[in-house]
C-alpha positions as CSV (number, residue, x, y, z in Angstrom):
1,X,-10.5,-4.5,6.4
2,X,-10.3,-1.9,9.1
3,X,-7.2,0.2,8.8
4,X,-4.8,-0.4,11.6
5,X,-5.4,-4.5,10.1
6,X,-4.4,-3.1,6.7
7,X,-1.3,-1.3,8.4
8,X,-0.3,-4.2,10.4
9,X,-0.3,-6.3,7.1
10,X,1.8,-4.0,5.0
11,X,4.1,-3.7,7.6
12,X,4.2,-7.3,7.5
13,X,4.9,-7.2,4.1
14,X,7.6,-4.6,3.9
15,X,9.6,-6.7,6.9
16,X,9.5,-9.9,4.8
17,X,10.4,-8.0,1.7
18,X,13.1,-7.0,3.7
19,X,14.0,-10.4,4.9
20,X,13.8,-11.6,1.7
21,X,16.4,-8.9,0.2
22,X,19.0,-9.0,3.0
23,X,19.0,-12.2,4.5
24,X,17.8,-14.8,1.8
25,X,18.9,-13.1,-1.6
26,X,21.8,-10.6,-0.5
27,X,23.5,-11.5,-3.4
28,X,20.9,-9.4,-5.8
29,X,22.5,-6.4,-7.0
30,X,21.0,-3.3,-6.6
31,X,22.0,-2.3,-9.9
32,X,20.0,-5.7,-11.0
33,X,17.1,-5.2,-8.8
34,X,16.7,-1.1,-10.3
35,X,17.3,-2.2,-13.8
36,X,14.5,-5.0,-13.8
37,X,12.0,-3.4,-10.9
38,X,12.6,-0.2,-11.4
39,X,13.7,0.1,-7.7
40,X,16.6,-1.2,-5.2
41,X,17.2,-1.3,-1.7
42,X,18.3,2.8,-1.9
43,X,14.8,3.4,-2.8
44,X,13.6,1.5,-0.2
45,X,15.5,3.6,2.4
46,X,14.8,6.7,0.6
47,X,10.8,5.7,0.9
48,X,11.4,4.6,4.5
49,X,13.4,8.2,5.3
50,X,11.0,10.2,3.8
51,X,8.1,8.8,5.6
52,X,9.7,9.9,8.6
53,X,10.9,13.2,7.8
54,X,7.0,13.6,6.9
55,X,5.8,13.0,10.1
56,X,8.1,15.0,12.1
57,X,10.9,12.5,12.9
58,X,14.2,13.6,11.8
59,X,16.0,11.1,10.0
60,X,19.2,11.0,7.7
61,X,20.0,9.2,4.8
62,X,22.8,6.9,6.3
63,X,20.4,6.3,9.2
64,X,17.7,5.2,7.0
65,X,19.9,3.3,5.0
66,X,21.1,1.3,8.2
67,X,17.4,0.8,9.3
68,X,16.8,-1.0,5.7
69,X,20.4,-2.9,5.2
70,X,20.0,-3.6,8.9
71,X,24.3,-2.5,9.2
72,X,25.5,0.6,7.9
73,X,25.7,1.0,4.0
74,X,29.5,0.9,3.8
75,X,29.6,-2.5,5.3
76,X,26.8,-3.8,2.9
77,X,28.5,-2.7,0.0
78,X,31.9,-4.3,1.3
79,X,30.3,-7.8,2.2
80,X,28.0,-8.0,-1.1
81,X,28.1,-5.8,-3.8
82,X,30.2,-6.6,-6.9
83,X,31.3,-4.9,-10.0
84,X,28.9,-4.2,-12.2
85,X,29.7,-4.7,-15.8
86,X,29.2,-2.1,-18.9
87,X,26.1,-2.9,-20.0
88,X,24.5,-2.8,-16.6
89,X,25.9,0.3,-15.6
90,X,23.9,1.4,-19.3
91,X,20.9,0.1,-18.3
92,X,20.7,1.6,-14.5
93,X,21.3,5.4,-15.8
94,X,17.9,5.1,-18.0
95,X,16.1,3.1,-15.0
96,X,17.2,5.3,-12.7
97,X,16.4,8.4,-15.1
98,X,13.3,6.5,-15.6
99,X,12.6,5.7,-12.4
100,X,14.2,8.1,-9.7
101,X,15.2,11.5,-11.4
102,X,18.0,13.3,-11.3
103,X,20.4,12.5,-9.1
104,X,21.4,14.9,-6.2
């Protein structure tokens, strides 16, 4: 497979992951999706941002953020996060220690 074929098809990919994760299954948590995949839509920005940023184009974490929740983050959290209970919120500090690192 040549490369800009390879490209094309992870690109692919990533938009239907995407689709998948905001339009068919919005109501997956992030804290459900970190504590089981080791990663959540945050990463997903935070990959997405730092691609950027490491060829050349500035780009924020709010911006990349609203690139992957396709509306600004604030307004994703109000329309589908809920409250996540005790044991969850246990389970994301070791994935995310496990997972991410410290946090900023």
């Amino acid at each position: 497979m040549d490369p800009t074929t390879r490209t094309e098809l992870e690109a692919a990919a990533f938009r239907a992951l995407m689709h998948h994760l905001l339009e068919k299954r919005p109501d997956v948590q992030n804290i459900d999706l970190m504590n089981l995949g080791g990663f959540c839509r945050n990463c997903l920005s935070r990959w997405y941002q730092e691609a950027a940023n490491a060829r050349g184009i500035e780009m924020g974490k709010d911006e990349a953020r609203e690139i992957v929740y396709g509306m600004p983050y604030s307004d994703w959290v109000a329309k589908n996060q809920t409250e996540a209970d005790a044991a969850k919120k246990a389970a994301f500090e070791v994935a995310f220690r496990e997972n991410v690192g410290p946090k900023d």
